[in-house]
Steps between C-alpha positions, in 0.01 A plus 500: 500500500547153378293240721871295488597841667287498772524114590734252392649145633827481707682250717288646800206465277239747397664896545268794465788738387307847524396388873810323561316217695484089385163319516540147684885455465637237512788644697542736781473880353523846661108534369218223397112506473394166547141372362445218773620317780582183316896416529628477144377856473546655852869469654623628778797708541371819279560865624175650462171276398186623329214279552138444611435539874424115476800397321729703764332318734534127343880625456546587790309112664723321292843684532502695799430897590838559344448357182615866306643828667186694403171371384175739342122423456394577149186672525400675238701636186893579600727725368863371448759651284341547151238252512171479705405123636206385652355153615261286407311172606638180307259231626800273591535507889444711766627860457618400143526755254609613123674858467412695279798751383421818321819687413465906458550439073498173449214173487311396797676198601302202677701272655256184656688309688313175598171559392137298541181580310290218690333659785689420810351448920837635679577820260379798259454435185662562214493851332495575141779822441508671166884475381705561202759233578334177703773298661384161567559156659455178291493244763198304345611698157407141290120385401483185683479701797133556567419520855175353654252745687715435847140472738461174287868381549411578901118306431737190410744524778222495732324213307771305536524604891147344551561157282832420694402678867808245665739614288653885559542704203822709505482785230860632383477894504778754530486713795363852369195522292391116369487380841254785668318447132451140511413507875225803436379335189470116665242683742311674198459129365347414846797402743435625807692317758846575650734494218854395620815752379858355496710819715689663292119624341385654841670819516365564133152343564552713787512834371201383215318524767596824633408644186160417509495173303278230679737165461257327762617281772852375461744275714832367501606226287703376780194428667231492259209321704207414301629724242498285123674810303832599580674789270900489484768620256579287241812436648368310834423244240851367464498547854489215779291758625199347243586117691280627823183463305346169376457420176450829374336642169791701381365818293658766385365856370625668232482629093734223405269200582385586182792283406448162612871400471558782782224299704670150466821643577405613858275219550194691502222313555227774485655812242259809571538762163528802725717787365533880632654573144321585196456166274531549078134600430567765811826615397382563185182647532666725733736662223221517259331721763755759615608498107892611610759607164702296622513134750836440711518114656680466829511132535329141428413420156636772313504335188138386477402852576695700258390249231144604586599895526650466132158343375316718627731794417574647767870585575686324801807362576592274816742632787559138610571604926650243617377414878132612474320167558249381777689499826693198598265256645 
């Protein structure tokens, strides 16, 4: 069987045709496995969901119990239709995962995700899966991105924390993953006071907890005290929420800092270079290593990847999903 048998691009998105399931659709379907809990990639309204115990769980905090009819933890390899799938750590966020498809005659089909290689505080790290066919995000898929080691991008937030101690520093971070990492990595760079969290992180901070992943003491950004961090989504930024605090340092965490224009734009004063995707040296290192026939791209820079692929000869060819970006912030 052809790998463009076994998985191929629709409307929904990605459909598994031997298993007659979709991986992160972008649309309700009678069957999806989902590889995290991040919202361009798990929707609600879905039949039956495969996931991670974890990623159930986050589904389940941010849209309700009834968020699908039926819901399974992937443990282990699973048999479905013609094909036999299994699950395995990405490195992005909590419960994240890539899933690996291997079809009764057929090529072992990888499909990532979101996917990290830089060891991460708040989840597993990412696993290397032998593959015929590696199907892979571009996000940072350009060489200008080159992400900083992210302990040192936390070393200068809390640099900065100690030369302006009157001033709060407010760190943009979206809700599920950057937010618990920034927070667990500001107290590996030696911030151990209260750190305040704007509330729509607590139920998510919350449950980091509850699985065993020491986020030290928190409070409420509605009533920070003496706290002089306070985490919040990007969008509390364009807030008036951001007026109750007095002449902040505005900072905001993510991959695209790299890009100073993106900085300016929001009126960043401190960028922080922290990324839970895989930069260009990662994402290419990484397909050296599992040495597929063949790379698929899902989304971001399709183009600059490919190019790459073709010099290096290796066959690939983008699928250009539409919808797969970082959550709305």
């Amino acid at each position: 069987m052809r790998a463009e048998d076994v998985i191929y691009p629709t409307e929904a998105g990605l459909y598994c045709a031997p298993g007659d399931f979709y991986i992160d659709p972008l649309r309700p379907v009678p069957r999806a496995m989902v590889t995290h809990g991040h919202s361009d990639h798990a929707r609600p309204g879905h039949g039956a969901v495969m996931a991670t115990r974890q990623t159930l769980d986050i589904m389940a905090i941010r849209y309700g119990e009834d968020f699908a009819a039926s819901r399974q933890i992937a443990e282990g390899p699973v048999r479905i239709g013609g094909v036999t799938a299994s699950f395995h750590p990405a490195g992005h966020v909590l419960g994240s995962s890539q899933i690996l498809i291997n079809p009764d005659d057929g090529p072992r089909i990888l499909i990532s995700g979101d996917y990290c290689r830089t060891p991460n505080p708040v989840c597993l790290p990412w696993e290397p899966v032998a593959c015929d066919i590696f199907i892979t995000e571009a996000t940072f898929g350009l060489p200008i991105f080159r992400h900083p080691n992210p302990l040192t991008e936390a070393g200068r937030l809390i640099a900065s924390i100690a030369e302006f101690p009157n001033r709060p520093h407010l760190v943009g971070a979206y809700a599920l993953g950057k937010a618990q990492r920034v927070i667990a990595l500001a107290r590996a760079a030696g911030h151990h006071g209260p750190i305040a969290i704007h509330g729509a992180l607590k139920r998510l901070c919350d449950y980091h907890v509850d699985q065993g992943i020491d986020l030290g003491p928190l409070v409420a950004a509605s009533d920070p005290g003496e706290a002089q961090l306070i985490i919040a989504p990007p969008s509390a930024f364009a807030s008036p929420w951001v007026q109750r605090f007095r002449d902040p340092v505005l900072s905001y965490a993510s991959g695209w800092m790299t890009v100073r224009a993106h900085a300016r734009q929001r009126g960043v004063e401190l960028p922080l270079v922290i990324s839970d995707h895989v930069d260009w040296p990662q994402l290419t290192a990484t397909i050296r290593e599992l040495a597929p026939r063949e790379v698929w791209i899902t989304h971001g820079a399709e183009d600059g990847l490919t190019r790459w692929c073709e010099i290096e000869g290796i066959p690939s060819r983008p699928l250009r999903l539409i919808g797969y970006e970082d959550e709305p912030e």
